[in-house]
Structures are given as C-alpha cells and as structure tokens.
C-alpha positions as CSV (number, residue, x, y, z in Angstrom):
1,X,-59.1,-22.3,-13.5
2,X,-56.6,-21.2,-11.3
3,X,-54.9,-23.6,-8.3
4,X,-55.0,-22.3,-4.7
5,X,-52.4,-24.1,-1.9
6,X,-53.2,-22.9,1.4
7,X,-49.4,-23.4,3.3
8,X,-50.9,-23.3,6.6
9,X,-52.2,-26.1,9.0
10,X,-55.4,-24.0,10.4
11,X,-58.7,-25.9,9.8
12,X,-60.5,-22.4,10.5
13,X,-58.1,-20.7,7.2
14,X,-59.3,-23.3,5.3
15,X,-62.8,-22.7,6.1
16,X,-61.8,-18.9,5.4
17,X,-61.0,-19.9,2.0
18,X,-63.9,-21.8,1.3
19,X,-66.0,-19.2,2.3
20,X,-64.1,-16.9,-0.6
21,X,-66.0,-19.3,-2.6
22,X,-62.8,-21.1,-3.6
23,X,-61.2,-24.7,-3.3
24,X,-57.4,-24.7,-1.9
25,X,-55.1,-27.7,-1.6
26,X,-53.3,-27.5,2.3
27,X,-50.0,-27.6,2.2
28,X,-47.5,-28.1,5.4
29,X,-44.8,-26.1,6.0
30,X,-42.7,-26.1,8.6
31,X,-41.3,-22.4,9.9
32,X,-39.9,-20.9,13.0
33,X,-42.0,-18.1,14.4
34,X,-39.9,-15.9,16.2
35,X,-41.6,-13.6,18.5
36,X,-39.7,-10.1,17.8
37,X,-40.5,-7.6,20.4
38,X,-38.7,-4.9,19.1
39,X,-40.1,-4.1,16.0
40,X,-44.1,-3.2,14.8
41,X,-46.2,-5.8,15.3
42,X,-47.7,-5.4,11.5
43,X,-44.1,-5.6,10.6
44,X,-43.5,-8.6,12.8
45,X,-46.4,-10.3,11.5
46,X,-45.8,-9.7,7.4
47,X,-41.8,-11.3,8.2
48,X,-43.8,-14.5,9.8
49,X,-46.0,-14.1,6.8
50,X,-43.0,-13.7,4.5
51,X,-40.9,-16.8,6.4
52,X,-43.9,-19.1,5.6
53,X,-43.2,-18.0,2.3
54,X,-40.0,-18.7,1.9
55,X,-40.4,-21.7,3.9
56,X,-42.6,-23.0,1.3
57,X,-40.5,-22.3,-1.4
58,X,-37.7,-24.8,0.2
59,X,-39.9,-27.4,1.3
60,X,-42.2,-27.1,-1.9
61,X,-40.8,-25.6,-4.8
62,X,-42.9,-27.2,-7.2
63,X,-45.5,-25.8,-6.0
64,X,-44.5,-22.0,-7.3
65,X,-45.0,-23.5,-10.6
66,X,-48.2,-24.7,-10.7
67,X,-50.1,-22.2,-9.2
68,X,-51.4,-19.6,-6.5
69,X,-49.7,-19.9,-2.8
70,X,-51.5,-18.2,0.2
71,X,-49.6,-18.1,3.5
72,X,-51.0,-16.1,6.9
73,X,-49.8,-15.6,10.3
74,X,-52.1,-13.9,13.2
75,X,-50.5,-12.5,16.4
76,X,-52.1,-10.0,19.6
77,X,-50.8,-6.9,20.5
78,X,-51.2,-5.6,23.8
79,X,-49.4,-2.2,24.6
80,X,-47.1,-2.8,22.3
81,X,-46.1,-6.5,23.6
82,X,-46.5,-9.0,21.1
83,X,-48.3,-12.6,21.8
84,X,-48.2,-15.3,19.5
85,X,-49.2,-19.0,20.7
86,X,-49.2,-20.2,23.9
87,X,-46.8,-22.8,24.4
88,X,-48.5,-24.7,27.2
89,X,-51.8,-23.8,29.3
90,X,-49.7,-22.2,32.0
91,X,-48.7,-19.7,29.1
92,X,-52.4,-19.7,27.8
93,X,-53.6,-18.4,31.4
94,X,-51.5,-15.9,31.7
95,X,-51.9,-14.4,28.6
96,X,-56.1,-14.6,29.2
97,X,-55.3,-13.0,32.4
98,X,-53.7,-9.9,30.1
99,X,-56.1,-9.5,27.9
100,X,-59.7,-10.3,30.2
101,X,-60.8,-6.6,30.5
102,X,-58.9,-4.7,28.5
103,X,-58.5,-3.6,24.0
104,X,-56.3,-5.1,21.9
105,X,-55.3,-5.4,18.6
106,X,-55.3,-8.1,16.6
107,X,-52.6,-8.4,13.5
108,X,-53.0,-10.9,10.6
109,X,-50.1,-10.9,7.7
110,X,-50.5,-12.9,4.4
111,X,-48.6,-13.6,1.5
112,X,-49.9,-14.3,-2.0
113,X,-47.5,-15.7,-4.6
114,X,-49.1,-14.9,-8.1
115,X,-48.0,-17.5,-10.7
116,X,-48.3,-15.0,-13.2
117,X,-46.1,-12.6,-11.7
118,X,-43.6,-14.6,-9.7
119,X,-43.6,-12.8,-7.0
120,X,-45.5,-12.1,-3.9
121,X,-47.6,-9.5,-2.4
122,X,-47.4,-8.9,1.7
123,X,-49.9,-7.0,3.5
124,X,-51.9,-7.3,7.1
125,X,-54.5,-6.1,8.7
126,X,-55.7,-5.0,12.3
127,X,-58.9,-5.3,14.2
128,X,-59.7,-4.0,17.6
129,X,-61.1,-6.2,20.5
130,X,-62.1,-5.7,23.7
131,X,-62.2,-8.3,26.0
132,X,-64.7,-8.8,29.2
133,X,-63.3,-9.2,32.4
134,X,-62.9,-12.9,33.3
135,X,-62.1,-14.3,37.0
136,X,-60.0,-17.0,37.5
137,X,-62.8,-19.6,37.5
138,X,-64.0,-18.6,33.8
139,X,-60.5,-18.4,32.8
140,X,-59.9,-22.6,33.7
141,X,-63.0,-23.3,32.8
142,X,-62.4,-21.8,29.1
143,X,-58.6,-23.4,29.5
144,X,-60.4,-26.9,29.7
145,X,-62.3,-26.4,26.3
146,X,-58.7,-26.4,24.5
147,X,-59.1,-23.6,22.6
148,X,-56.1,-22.0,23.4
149,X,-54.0,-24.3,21.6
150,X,-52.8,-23.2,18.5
151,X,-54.1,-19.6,18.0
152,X,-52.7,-16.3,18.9
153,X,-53.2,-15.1,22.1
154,X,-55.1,-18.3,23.5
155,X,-58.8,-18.0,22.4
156,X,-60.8,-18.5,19.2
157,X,-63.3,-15.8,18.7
158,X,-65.6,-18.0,16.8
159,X,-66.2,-20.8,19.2
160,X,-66.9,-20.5,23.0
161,X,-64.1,-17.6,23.7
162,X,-66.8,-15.5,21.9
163,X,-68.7,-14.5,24.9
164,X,-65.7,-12.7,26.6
165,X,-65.3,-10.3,23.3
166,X,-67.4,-7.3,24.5
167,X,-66.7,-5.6,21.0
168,X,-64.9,-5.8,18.0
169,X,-64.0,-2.9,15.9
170,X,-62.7,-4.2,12.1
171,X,-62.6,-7.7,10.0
172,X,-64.6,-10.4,12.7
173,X,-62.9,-12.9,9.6
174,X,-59.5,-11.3,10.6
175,X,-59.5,-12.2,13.9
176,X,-60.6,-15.7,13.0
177,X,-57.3,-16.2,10.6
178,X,-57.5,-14.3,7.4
179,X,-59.1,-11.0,6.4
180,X,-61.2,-12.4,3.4
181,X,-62.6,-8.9,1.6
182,X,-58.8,-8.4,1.7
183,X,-57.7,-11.3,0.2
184,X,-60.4,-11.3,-2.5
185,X,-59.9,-8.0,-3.1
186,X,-56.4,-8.9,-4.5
187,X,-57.0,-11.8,-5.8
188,X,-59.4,-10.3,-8.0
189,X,-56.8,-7.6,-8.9
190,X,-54.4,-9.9,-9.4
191,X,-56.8,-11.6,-12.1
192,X,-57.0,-14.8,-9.9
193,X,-60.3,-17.1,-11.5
194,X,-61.9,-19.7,-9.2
C-alpha cells in the first residue's frame, strides 16, 4: 500500500482526499504565496503549487522517501486580476463586492511527487462561477459566518456562500480545493494503490 501526505493545512482538501477513497497523513508546510499579476493565472497557480513543493522538500525531506506527496493551491480570477486570500475582512468585503454579480474563474494547481519516479507532475484546472448579486447587508452578514478566512477569494462554495453561486460551469470539487477525477485520474496512471 502506497503512503499519501497531504502538505496543506485545508480541512476541506483533506476531506477531498478521503472522498478519493484514500487515507493521507497532513503535513505543514510553510510557503510564501506571492500574488503575481503579471503572468496567467493557471501559471501563477502551478508556481504556488510548485513552491509548496519545494517547500516541502526543505522542511520535510524525508518525506520524499517514503512515499506519495500531494500539494494544491486555489486562487480567483476576475478579468484577469488575480485574488488569493483575504488578509483581513476589510479585504474579504471588497473582494465579495467584486465578484457578487458577476463570472469568474476559479484556478486550482497541484503537485504530485511519485516515489517511484522522483519527480513531480504539475497541472490545474478551471471552473466557471457566477456569482448572484449581494447588497451590502448579505455581504456582512456572510462576513460574520467567517468563511472568508482562509480560502481564495473569501467564500467557501460548500457551506453557506453556496446560495450566492447562481451557476457553476466545471469540477464543483475544484472549487472546493482539489479537482478529484483529476487527481485520481493520475494517480491511477501513475500506478498509485490505496
């Protein structure tokens, strides 16, 4: 049986995994994310996916002997601009106040380090979302559930920010944190066995 370490503190990419049917062991690791606006946002996202990587590798090197490593990092695009997490809920409201009404994209890089191979395999995928129009009120009253904190772009589709997505057009799972089919899809090429 093969070892899965999830390097990423999400609870919901945990759940992800699990969902693959597979066990992971979380690891922590500790990497900048810099917020590059002048490149592609799928190329933005697979560096962050790629740093995490890396980071890994330095904080955790053991780890790349042992067995499988799985890193992830989501972001929004919105005409091009690129929105990670929202530092504080100031930040959070504003970027709401973006997106309420309007299609956006969004991004989620991974890297998978094969034991097998040594090396790692970046890729990411896009799903479209259209947000309803929100007025200020529903935009503090969402604020004060805390969902914002820690996810791209301020709101978790799976929990209570799901009743301003009008439609979604792509992964629902990618928008939550990690495109599963994706990821089992190489896994299983890869020869991965849970």
């Amino acid at each position: 049986m093969n070892q899965i370490y999830l390097a990423s503190a999400s609870p919901r990419r945990k759940q992800l995994v699990r969902q693959m049917g597979l066990e992971c062991i979380v690891v922590k690791v500790e990497a900048d994310e810099p917020m590059d606006q002048d490149i592609s946002a799928h190329t933005l996202a697979e560096n962050l996916a790629d740093r995490k990587m890396n980071a890994c590798r330095l904080q955790h090197a053991g780890l790349f002997e042992k067995g499988w490593i799985l890193t992830a990092d989501t972001l929004i695009s919105l005409d091009d601009h690129k929105l990670g997490k929202a530092s504080d809920r100031e930040e959070a409201a504003k970027m709401l106040e973006k997106l309420q009404g309007r299609s956006h994209q969004v991004i989620t890089a991974f890297s998978i380090y094969s034991p097998m191979t040594k090396e790692s395999i970046t890729e990411s995928e896009s799903t479209d979302v259209i947000f309803s129009p929100m007025d200020r009120r529903e935009i503090e009253t969402y604020l004060d559930t805390g969902e914002w904190e820690g996810v791209a772009g301020a709101y978790r589709i799976q929990e209570q920010g799901g009743k301003y997505i009008s439609s979604i057009k792509g992964c629902f799972y990618n928008v939550m944190g990690l495109p599963i089919n994706r990821i089992y899809g190489i896994l299983s090429r890869l020869n991965f066995s849970a």
